[in-house]
PyMOL Python script that loads the backbone (N, CA, C, O; Angstrom):
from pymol import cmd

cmd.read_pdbstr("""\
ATOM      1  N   UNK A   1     -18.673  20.502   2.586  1.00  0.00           N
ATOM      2  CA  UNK A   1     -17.718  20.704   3.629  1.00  0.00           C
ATOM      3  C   UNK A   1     -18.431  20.537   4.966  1.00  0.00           C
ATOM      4  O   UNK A   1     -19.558  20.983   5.182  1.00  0.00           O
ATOM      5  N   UNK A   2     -17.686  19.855   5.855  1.00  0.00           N
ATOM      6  CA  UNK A   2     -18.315  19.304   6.907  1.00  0.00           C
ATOM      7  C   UNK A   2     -17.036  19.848   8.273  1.00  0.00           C
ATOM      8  O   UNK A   2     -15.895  19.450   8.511  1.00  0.00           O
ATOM      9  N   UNK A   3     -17.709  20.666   8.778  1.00  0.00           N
ATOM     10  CA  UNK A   3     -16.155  21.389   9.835  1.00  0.00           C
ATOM     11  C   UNK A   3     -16.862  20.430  11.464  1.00  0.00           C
ATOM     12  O   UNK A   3     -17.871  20.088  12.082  1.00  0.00           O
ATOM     13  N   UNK A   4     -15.691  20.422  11.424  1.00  0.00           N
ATOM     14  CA  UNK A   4     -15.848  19.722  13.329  1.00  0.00           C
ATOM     15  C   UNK A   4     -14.598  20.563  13.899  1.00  0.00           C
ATOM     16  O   UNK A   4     -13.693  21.088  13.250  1.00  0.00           O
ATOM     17  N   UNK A   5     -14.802  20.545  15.321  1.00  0.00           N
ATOM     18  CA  UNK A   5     -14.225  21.400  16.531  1.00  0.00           C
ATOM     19  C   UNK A   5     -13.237  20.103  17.504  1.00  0.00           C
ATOM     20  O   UNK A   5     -13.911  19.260  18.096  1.00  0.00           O
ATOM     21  N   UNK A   6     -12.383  20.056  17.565  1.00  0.00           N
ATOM     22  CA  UNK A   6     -11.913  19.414  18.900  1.00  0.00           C
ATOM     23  C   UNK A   6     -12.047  17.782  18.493  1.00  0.00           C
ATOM     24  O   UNK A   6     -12.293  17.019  19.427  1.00  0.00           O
ATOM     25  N   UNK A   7     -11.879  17.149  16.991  1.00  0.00           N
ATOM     26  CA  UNK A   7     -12.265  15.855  16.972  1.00  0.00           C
ATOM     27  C   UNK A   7     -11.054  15.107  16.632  1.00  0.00           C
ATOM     28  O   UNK A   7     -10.323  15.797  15.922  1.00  0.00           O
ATOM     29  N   UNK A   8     -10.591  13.983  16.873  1.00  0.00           N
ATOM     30  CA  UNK A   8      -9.134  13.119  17.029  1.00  0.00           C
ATOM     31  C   UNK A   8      -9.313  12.678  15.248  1.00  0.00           C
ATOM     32  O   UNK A   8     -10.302  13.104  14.651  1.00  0.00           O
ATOM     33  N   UNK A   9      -8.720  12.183  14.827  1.00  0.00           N
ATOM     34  CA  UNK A   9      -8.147  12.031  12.974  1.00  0.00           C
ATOM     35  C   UNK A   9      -8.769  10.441  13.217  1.00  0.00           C
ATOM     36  O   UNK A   9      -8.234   9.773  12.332  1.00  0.00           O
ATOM     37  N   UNK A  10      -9.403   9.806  13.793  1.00  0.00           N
ATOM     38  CA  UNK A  10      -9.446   8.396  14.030  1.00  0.00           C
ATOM     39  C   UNK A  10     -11.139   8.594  13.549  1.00  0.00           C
ATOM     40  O   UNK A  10     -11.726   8.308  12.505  1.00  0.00           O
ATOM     41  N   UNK A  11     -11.621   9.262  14.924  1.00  0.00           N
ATOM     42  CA  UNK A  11     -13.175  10.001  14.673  1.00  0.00           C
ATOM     43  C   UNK A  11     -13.647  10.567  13.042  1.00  0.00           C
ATOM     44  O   UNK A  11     -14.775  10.248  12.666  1.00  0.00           O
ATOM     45  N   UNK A  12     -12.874  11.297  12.220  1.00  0.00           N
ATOM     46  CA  UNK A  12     -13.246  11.638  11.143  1.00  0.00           C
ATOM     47  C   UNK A  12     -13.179  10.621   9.921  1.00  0.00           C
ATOM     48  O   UNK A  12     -14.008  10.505   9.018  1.00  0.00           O
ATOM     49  N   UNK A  13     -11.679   9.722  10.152  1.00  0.00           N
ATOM     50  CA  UNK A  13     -11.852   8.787   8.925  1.00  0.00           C
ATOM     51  C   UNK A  13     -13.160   8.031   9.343  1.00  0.00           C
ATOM     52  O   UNK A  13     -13.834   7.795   8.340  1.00  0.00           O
ATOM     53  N   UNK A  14     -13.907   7.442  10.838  1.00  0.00           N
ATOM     54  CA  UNK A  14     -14.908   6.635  10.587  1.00  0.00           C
ATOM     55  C   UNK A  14     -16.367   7.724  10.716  1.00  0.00           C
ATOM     56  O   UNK A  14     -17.434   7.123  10.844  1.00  0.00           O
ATOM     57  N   UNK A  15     -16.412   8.910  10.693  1.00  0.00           N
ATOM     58  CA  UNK A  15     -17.451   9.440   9.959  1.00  0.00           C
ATOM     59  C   UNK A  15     -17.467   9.418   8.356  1.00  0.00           C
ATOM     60  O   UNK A  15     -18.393   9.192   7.578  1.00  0.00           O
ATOM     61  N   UNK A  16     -16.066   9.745   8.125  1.00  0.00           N
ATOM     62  CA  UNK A  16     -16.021   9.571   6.814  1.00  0.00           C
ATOM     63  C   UNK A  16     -16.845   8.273   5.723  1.00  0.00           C
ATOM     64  O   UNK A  16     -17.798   8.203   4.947  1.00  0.00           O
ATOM     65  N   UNK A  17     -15.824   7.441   6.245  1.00  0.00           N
ATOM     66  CA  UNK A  17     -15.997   5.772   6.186  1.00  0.00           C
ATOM     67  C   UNK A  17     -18.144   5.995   6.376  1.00  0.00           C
ATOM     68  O   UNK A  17     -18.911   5.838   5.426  1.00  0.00           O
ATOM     69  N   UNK A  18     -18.519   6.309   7.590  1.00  0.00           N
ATOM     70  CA  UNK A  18     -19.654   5.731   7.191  1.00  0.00           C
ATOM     71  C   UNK A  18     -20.675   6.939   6.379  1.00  0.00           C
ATOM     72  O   UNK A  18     -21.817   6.578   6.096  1.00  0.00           O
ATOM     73  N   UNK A  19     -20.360   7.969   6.116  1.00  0.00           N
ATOM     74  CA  UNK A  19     -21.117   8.470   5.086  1.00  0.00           C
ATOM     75  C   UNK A  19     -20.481   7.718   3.842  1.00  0.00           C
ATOM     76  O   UNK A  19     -21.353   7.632   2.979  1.00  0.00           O
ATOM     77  N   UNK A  20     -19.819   7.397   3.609  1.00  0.00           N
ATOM     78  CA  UNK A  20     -19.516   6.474   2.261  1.00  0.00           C
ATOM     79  C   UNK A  20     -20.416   5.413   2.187  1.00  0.00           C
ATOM     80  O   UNK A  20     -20.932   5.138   1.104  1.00  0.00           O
ATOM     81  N   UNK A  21     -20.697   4.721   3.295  1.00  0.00           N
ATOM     82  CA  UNK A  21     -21.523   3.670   3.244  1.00  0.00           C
ATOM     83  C   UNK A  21     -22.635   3.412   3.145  1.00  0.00           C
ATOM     84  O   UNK A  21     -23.122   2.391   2.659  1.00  0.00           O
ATOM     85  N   UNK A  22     -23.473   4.843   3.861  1.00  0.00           N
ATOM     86  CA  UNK A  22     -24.453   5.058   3.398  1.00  0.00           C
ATOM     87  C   UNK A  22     -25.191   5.710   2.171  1.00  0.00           C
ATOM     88  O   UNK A  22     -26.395   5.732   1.914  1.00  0.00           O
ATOM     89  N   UNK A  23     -23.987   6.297   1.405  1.00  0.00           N
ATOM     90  CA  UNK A  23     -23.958   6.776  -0.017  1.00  0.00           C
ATOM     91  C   UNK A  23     -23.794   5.836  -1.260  1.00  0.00           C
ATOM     92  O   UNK A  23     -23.750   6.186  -2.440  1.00  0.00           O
ATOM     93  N   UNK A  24     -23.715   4.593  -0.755  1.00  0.00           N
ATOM     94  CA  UNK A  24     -23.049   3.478  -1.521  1.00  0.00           C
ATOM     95  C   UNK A  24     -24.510   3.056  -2.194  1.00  0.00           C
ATOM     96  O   UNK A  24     -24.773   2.931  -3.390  1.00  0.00           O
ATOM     97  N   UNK A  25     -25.176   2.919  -1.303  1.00  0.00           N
ATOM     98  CA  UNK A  25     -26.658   1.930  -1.832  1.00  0.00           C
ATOM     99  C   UNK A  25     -27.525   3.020  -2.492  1.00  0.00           C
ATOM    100  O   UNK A  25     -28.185   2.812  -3.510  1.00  0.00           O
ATOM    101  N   UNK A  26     -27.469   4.348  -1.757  1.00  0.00           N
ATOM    102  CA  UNK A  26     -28.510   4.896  -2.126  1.00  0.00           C
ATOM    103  C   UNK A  26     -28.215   5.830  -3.689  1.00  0.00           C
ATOM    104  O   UNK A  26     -28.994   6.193  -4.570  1.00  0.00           O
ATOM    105  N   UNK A  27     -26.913   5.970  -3.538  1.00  0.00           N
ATOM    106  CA  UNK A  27     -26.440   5.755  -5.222  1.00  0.00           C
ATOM    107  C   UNK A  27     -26.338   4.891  -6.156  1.00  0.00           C
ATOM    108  O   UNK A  27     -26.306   5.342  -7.301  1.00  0.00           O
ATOM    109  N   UNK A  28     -26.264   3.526  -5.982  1.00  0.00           N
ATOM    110  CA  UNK A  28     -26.969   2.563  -6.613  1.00  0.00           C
ATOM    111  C   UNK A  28     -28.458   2.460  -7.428  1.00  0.00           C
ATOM    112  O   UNK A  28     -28.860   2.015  -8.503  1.00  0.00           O
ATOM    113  N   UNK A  29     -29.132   3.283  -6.011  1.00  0.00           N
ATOM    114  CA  UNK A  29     -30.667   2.892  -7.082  1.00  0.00           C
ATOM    115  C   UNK A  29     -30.796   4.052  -7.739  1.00  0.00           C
ATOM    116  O   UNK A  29     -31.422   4.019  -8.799  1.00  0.00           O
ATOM    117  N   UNK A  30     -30.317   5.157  -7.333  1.00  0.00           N
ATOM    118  CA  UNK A  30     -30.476   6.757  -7.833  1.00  0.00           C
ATOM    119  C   UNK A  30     -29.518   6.799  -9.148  1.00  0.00           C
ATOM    120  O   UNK A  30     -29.717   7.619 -10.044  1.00  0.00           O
ATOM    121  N   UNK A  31     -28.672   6.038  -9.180  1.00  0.00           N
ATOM    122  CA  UNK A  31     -27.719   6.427 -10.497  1.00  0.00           C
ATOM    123  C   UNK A  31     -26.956   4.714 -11.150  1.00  0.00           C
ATOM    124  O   UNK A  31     -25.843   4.192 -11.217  1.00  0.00           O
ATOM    125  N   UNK A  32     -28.152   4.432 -11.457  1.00  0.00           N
ATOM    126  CA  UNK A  32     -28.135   3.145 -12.725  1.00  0.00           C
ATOM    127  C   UNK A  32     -26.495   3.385 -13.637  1.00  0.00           C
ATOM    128  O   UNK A  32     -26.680   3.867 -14.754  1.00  0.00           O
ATOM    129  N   UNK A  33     -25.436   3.191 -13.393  1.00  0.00           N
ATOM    130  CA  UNK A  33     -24.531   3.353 -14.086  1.00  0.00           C
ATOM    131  C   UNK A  33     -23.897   1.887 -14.336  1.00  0.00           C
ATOM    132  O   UNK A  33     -24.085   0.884 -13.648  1.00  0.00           O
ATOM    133  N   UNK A  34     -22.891   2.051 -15.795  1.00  0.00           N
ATOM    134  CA  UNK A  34     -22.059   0.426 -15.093  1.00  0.00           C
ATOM    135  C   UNK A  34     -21.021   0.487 -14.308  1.00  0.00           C
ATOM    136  O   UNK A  34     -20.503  -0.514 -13.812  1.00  0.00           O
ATOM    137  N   UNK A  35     -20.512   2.001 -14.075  1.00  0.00           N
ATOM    138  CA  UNK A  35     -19.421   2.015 -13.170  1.00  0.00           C
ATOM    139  C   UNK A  35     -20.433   2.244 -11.961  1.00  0.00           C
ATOM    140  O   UNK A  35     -21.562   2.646 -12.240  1.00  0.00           O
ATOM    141  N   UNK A  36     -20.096   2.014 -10.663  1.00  0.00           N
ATOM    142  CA  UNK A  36     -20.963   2.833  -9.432  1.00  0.00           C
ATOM    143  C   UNK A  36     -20.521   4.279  -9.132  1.00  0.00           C
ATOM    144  O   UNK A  36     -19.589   4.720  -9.804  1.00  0.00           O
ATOM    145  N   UNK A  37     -20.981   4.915  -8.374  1.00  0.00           N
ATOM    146  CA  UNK A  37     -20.896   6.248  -9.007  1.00  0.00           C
ATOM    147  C   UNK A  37     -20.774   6.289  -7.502  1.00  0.00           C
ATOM    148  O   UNK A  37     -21.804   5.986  -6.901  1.00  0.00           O
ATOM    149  N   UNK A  38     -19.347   6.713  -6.518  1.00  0.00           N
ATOM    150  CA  UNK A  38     -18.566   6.669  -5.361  1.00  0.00           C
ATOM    151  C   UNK A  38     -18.437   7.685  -4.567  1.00  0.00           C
ATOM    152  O   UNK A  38     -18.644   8.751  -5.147  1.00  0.00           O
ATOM    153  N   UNK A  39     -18.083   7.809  -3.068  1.00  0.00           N
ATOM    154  CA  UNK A  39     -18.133   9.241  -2.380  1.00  0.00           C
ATOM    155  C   UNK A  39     -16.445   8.575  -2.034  1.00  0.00           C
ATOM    156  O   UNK A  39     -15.982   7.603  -1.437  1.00  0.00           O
ATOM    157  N   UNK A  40     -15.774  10.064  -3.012  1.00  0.00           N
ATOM    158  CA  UNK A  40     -14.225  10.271  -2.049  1.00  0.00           C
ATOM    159  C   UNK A  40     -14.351  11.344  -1.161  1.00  0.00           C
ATOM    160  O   UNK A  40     -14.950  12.357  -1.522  1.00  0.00           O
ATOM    161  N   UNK A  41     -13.686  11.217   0.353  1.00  0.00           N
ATOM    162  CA  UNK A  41     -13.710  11.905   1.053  1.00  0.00           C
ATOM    163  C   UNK A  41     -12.693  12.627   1.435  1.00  0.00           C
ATOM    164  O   UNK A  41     -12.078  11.913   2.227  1.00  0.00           O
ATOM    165  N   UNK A  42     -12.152  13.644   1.330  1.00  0.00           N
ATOM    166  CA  UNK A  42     -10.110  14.355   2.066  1.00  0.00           C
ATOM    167  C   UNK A  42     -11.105  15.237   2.776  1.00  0.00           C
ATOM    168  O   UNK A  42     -12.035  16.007   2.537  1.00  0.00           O
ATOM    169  N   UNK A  43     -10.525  14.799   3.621  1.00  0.00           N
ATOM    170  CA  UNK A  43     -10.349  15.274   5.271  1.00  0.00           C
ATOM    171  C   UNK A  43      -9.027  16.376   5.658  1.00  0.00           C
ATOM    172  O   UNK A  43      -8.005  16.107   5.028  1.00  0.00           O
ATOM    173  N   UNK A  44      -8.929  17.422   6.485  1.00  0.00           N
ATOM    174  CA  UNK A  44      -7.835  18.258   6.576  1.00  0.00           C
ATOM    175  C   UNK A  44      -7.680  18.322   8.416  1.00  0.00           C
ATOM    176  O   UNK A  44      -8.682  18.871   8.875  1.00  0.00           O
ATOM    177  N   UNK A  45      -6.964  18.017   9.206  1.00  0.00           N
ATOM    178  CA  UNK A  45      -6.986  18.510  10.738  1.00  0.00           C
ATOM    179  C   UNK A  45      -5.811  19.293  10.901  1.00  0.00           C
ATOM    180  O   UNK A  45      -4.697  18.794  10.742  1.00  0.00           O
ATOM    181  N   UNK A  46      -6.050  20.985  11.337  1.00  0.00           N
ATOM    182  CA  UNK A  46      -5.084  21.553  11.887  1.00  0.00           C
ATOM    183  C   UNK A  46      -5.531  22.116  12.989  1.00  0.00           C
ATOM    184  O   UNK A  46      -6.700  22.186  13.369  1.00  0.00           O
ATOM    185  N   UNK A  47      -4.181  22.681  13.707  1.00  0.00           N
ATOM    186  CA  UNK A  47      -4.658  23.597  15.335  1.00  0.00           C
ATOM    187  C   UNK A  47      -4.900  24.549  14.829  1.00  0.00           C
ATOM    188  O   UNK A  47      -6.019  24.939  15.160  1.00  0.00           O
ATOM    189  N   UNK A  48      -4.291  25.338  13.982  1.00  0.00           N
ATOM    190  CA  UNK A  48      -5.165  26.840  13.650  1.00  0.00           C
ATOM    191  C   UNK A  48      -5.452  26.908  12.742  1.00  0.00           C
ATOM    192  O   UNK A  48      -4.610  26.479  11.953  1.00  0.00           O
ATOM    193  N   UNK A  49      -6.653  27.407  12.150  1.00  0.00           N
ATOM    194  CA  UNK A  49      -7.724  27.734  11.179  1.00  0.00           C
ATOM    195  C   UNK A  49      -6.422  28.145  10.074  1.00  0.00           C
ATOM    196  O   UNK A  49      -5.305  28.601  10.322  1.00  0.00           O
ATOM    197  N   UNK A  50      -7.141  27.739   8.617  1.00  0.00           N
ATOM    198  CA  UNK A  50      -6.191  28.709   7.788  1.00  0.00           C
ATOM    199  C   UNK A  50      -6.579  30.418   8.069  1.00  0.00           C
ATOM    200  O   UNK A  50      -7.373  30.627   8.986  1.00  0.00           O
ATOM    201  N   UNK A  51      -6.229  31.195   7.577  1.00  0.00           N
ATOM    202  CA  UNK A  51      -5.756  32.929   7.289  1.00  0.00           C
ATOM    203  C   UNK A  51      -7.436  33.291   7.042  1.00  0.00           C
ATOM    204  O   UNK A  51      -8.046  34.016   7.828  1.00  0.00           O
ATOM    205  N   UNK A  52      -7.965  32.781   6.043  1.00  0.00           N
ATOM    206  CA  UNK A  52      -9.454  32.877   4.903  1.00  0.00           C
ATOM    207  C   UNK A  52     -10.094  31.457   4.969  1.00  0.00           C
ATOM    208  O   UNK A  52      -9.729  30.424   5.530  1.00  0.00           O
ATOM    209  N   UNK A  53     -11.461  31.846   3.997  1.00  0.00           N
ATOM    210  CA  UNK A  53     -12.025  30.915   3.745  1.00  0.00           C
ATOM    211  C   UNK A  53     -11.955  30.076   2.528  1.00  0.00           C
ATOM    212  O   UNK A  53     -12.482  29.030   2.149  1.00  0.00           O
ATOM    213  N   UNK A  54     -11.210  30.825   2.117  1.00  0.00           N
ATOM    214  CA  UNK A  54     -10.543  30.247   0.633  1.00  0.00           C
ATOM    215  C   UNK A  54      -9.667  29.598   0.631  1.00  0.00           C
ATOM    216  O   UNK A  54      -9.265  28.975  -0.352  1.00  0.00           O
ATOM    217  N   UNK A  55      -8.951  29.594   2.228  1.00  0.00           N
ATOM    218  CA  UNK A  55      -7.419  28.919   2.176  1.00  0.00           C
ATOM    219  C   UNK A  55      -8.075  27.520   3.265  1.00  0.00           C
ATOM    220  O   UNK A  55      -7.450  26.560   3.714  1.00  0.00           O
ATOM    221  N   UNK A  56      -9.324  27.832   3.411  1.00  0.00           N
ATOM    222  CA  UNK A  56      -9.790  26.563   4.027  1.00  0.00           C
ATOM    223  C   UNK A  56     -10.131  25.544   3.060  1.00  0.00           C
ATOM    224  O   UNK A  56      -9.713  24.387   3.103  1.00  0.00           O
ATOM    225  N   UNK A  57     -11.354  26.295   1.685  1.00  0.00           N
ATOM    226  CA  UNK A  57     -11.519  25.338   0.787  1.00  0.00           C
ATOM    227  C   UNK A  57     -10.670  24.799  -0.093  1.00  0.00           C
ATOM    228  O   UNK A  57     -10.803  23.707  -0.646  1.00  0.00           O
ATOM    229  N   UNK A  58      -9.725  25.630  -0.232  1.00  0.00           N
ATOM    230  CA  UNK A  58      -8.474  25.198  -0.795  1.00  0.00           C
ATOM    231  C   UNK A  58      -7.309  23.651  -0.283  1.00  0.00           C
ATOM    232  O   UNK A  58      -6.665  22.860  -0.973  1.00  0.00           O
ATOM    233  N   UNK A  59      -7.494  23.795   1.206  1.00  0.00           N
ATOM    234  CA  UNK A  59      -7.056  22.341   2.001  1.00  0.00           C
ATOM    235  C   UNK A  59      -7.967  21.332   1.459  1.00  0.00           C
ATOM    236  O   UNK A  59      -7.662  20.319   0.829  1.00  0.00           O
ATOM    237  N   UNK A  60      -9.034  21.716   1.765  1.00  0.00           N
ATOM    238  CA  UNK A  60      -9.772  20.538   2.274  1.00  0.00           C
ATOM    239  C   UNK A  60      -9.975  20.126   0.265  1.00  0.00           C
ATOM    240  O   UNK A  60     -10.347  19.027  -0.146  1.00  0.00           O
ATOM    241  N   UNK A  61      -9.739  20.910  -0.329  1.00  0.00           N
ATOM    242  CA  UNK A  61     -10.011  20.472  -1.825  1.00  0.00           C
ATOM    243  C   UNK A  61      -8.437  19.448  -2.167  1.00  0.00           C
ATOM    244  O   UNK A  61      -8.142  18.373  -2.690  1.00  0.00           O
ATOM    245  N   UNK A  62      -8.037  20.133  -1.761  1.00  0.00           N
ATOM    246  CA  UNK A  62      -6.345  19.264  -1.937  1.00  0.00           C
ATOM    247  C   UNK A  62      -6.399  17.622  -1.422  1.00  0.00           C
ATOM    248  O   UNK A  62      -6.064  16.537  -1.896  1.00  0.00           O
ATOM    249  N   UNK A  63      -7.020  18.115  -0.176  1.00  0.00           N
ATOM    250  CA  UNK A  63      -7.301  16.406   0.632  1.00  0.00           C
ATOM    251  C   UNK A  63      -8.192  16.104  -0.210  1.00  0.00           C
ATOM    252  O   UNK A  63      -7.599  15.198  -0.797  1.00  0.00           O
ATOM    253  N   UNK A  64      -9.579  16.221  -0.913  1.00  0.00           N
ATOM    254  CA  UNK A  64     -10.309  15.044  -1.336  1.00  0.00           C
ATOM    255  C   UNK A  64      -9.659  15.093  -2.951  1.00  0.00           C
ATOM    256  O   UNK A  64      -9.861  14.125  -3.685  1.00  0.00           O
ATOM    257  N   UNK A  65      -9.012  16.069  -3.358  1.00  0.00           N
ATOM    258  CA  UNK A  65      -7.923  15.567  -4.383  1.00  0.00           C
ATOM    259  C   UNK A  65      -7.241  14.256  -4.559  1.00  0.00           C
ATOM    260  O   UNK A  65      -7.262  13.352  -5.394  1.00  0.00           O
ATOM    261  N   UNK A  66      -6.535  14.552  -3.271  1.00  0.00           N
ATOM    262  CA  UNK A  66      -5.680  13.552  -2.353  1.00  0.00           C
ATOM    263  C   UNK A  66      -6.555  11.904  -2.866  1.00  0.00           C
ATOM    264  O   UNK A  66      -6.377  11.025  -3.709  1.00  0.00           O
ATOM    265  N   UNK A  67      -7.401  12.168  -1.916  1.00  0.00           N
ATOM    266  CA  UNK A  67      -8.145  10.668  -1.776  1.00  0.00           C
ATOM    267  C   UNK A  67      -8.596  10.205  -3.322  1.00  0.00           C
ATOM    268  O   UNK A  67      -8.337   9.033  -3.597  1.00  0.00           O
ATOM    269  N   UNK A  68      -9.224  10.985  -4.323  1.00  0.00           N
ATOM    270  CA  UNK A  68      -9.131  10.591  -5.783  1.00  0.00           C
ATOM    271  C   UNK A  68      -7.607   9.594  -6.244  1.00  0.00           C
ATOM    272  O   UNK A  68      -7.484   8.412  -6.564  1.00  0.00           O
ATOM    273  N   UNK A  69      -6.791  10.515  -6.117  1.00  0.00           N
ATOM    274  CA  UNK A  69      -5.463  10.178  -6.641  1.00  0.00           C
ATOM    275  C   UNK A  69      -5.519   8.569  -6.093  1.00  0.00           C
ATOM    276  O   UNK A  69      -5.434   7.628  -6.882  1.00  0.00           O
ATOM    277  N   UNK A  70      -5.648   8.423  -4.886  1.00  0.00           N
ATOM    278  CA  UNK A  70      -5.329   7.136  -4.226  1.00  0.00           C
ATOM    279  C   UNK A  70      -5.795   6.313  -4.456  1.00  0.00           C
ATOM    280  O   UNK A  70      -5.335   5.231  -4.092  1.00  0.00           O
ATOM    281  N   UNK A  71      -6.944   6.401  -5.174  1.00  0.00           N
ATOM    282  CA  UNK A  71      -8.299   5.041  -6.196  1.00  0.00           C
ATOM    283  C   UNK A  71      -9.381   5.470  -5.753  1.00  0.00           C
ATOM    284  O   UNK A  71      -9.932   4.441  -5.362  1.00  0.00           O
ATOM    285  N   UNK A  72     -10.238   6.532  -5.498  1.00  0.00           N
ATOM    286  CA  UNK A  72     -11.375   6.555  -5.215  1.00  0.00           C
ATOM    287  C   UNK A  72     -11.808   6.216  -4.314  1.00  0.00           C
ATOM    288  O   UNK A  72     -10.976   5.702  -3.566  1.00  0.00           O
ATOM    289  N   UNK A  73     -13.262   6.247  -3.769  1.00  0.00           N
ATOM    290  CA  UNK A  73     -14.336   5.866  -2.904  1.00  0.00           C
ATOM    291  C   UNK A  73     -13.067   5.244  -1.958  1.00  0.00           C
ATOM    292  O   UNK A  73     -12.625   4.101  -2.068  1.00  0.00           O
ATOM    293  N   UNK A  74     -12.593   6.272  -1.008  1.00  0.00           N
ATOM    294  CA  UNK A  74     -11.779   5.887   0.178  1.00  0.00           C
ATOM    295  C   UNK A  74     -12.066   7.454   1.041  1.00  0.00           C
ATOM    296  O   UNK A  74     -12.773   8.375   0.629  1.00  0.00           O
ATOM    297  N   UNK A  75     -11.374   7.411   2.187  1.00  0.00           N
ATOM    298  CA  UNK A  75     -11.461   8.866   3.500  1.00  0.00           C
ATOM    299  C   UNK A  75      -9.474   8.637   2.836  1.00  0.00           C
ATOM    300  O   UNK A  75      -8.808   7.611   2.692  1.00  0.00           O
ATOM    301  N   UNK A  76      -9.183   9.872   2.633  1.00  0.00           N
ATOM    302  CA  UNK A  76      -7.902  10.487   2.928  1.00  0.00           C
ATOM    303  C   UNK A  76      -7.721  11.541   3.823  1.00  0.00           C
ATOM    304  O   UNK A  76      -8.675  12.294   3.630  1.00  0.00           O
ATOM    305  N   UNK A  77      -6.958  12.027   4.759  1.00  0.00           N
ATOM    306  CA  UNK A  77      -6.937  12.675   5.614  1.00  0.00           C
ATOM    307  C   UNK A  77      -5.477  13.168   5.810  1.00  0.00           C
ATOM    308  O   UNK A  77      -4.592  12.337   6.012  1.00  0.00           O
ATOM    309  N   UNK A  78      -5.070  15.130   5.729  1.00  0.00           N
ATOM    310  CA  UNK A  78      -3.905  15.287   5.832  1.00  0.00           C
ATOM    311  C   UNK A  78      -3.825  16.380   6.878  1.00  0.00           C
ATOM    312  O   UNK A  78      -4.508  17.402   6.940  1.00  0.00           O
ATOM    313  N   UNK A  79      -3.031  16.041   7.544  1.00  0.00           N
ATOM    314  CA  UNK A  79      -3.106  17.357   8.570  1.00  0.00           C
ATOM    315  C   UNK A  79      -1.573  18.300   8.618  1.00  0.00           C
ATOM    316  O   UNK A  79      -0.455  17.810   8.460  1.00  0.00           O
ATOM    317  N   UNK A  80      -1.820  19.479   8.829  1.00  0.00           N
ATOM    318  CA  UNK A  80      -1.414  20.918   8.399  1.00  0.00           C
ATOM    319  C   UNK A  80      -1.119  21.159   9.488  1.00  0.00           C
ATOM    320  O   UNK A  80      -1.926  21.401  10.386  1.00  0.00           O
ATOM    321  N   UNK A  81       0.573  21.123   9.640  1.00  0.00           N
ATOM    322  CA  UNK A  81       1.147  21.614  10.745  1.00  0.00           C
ATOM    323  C   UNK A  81       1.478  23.436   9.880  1.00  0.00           C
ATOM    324  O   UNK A  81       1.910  23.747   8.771  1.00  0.00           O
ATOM    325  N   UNK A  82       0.959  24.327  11.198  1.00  0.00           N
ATOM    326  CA  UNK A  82       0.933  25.843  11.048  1.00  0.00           C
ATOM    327  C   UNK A  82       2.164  26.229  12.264  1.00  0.00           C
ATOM    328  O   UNK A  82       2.472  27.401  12.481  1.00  0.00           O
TER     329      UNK A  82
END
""", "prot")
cmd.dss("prot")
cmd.show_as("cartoon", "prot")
cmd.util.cbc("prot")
cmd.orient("prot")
């Protein structure tokens, strides 16, 4: 889990995007597979914090849920109107 303060939904899919990219090669030589072995990323942006910290990991687990469902090795991103 990676929390940012004050950042626009544009900014996170291309952090996202490039930790994928740099996870791409260096999982290649680290994990000899015949499938490649992929970083999905779900992303969550709301104005107020959830309640807990459980209802935080709980979003942000839903979003990289999210991004699985959609085919893998992609940034999904859902934001939580409170």
């Amino acid at each position: 889990m990676i929390l940012l303060r004050a950042v626009a939904g544009e900014d996170v899919v291309t952090l996202g995007n490039g930790l994928r990219e740099v996870f791409a090669p260096m999982a290649r030589a680290a994990f000899p597979t015949p499938e490649p072995v992929t970083l999905s990323v779900g992303a969550t942006l709301f104005e107020r914090p959830p309640a807990s910290l459980a209802a935080l990991l709980e979003l942000g687990d839903a979003a990289l849920y999210e991004s699985k469902r959609g085919g893998r090795d992609r940034v999904r991103m859902v934001s939580v109107v409170a």
